[in-house]
C-alpha positions as CSV (number, residue, x, y, z in Angstrom):
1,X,46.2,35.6,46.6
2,X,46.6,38.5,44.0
3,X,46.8,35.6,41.4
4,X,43.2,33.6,43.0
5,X,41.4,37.3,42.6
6,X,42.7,38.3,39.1
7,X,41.3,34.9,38.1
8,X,38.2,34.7,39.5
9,X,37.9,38.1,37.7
10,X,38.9,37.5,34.2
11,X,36.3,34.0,34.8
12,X,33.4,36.5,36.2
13,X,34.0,38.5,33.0
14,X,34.0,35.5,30.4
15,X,31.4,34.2,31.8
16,X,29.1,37.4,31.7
17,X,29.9,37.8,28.7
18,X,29.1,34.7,27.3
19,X,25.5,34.8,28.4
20,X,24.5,37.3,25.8
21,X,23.4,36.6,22.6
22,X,22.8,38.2,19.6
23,X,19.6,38.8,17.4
24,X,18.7,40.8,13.8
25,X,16.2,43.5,14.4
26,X,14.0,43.6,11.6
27,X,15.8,46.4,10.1
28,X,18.9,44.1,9.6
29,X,21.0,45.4,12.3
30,X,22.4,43.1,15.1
31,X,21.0,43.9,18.8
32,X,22.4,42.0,22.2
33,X,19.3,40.6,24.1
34,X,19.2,38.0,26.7
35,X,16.3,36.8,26.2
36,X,16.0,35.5,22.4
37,X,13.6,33.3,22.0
38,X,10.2,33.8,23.8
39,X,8.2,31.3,25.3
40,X,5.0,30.8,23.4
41,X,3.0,28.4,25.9
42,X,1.6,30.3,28.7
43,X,-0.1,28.8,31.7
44,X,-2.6,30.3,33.9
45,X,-1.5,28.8,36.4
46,X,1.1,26.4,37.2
47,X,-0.5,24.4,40.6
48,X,-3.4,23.0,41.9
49,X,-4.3,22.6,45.7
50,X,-6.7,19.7,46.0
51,X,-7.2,20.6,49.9
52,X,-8.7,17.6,51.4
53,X,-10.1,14.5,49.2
54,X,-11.4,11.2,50.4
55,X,-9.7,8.5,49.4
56,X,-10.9,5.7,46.6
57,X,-12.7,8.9,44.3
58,X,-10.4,10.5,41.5
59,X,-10.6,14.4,41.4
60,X,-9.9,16.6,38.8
61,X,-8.8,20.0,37.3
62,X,-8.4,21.6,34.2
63,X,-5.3,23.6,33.9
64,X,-5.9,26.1,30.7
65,X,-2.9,26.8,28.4
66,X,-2.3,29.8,26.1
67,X,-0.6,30.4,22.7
68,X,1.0,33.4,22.7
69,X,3.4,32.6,19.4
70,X,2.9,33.3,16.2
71,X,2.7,30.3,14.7
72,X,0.9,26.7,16.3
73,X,1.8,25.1,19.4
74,X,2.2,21.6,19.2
75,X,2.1,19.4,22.5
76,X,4.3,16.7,22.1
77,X,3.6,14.7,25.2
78,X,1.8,15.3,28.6
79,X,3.1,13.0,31.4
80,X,3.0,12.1,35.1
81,X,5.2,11.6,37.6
82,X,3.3,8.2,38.4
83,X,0.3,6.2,37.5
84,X,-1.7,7.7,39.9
85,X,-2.1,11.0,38.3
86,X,-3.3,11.2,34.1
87,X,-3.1,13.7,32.1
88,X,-5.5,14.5,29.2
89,X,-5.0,16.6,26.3
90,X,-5.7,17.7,22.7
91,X,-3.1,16.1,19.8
92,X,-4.2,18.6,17.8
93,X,-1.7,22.2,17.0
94,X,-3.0,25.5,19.6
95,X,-3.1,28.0,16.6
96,X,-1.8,31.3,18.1
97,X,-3.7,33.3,20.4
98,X,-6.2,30.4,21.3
99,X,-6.2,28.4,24.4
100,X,-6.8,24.5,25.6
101,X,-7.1,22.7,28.6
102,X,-4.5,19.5,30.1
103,X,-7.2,17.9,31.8
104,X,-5.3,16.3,35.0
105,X,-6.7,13.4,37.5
106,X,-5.5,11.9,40.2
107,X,-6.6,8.6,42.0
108,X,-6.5,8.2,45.3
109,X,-4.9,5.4,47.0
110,X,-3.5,6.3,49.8
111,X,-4.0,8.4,52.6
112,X,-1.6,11.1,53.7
113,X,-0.7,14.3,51.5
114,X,0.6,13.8,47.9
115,X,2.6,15.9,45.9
116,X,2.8,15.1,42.6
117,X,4.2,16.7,39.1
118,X,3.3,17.1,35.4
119,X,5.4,17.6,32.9
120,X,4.5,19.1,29.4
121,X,6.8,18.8,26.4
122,X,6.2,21.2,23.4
123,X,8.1,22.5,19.9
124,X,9.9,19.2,20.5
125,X,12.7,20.1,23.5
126,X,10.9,22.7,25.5
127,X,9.3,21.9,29.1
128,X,7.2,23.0,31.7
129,X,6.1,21.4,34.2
130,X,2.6,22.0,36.3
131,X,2.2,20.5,40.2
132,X,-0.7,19.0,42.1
133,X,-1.2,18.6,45.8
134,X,-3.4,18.0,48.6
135,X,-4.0,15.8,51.4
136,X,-6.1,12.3,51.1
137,X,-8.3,11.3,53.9
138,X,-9.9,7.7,54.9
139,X,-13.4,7.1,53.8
140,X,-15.5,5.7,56.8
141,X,-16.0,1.8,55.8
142,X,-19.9,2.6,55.8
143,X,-22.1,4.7,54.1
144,X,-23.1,6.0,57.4
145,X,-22.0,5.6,61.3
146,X,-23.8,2.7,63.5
147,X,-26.0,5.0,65.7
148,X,-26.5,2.6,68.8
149,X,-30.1,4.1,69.3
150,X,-31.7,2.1,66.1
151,X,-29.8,-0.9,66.9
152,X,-31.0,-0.6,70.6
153,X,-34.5,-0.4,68.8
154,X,-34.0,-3.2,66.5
155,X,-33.2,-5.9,69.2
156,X,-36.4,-4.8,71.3
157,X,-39.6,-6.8,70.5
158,X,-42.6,-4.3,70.2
């Protein structure tokens, strides 16, 4: 047992130790931080609850994306977790500071709730990844309901 605990020690202490990393500072001198490299896209938010949508019409929303970096953002794809849902975006580089919009619909099909997932790929290997949701419900088959009072009317002769 003495040997399990001085073991799972000396691992707990390797391992702690590995997760730092080290970075210059601008005045040449090396600094431990955990967090080197900062993540320069920036979303407002990250989900979107469609509540309640009949089914058959596509909705949409525009999920709004910020450069923070210091140099331009590239997105290298924009994709769905299914054909249902498309994403829509600008090919062109998000120079630092400014903002655009992933434009994101989603065709309903079929009833029930959905969940579904976006994923965005930028600077060539870094993600994110943005969600939709809500819950589709069954358009009548009509543009209105039979009202029996008109049809009562219609058979009569007057």
């Amino acid at each position: 047992m003495k040997k399990f605990m001085t073991f799972f020690a000396l691992m707990a202490t390797v391992l702690f130790a590995g997760a730092q990393t080290t970075v210059a500072n601008t005045n040449g001198t090396a600094s431990t931080n955990a967090t080197a490299s900062a993540d320069v896209l920036q979303l407002k938010e990250t989900e979107h609850d469609f509540s309640q949508i009949p089914q058959g019409k596509p909705v949409y929303y525009n999920f709004e994306i910020v450069n923070t970096g210091k140099t331009e953002l590239k997105l290298d794809d924009v994709h769905a977790s299914c054909g249902c849902t498309t994403p829509e975006w600008s090919h062109d580089a998000i120079a630092p500071g400014a903002t655009a919009k992933i434009k994101v619909g989603y065709n309903a099909s079929g009833e029930g709730n959905f969940e579904k997932y976006i994923t965005i790929t930028y600077n060539t290997n870094q993600t994110k990844q943005l969600r939709i949701k809500g819950t589709v419900w069954k358009a009548p088959a009509g543009a209105a309901p039979v009202n029996a009072s008109v049809e009562l009317l219609k058979k009569s002769n007057l």
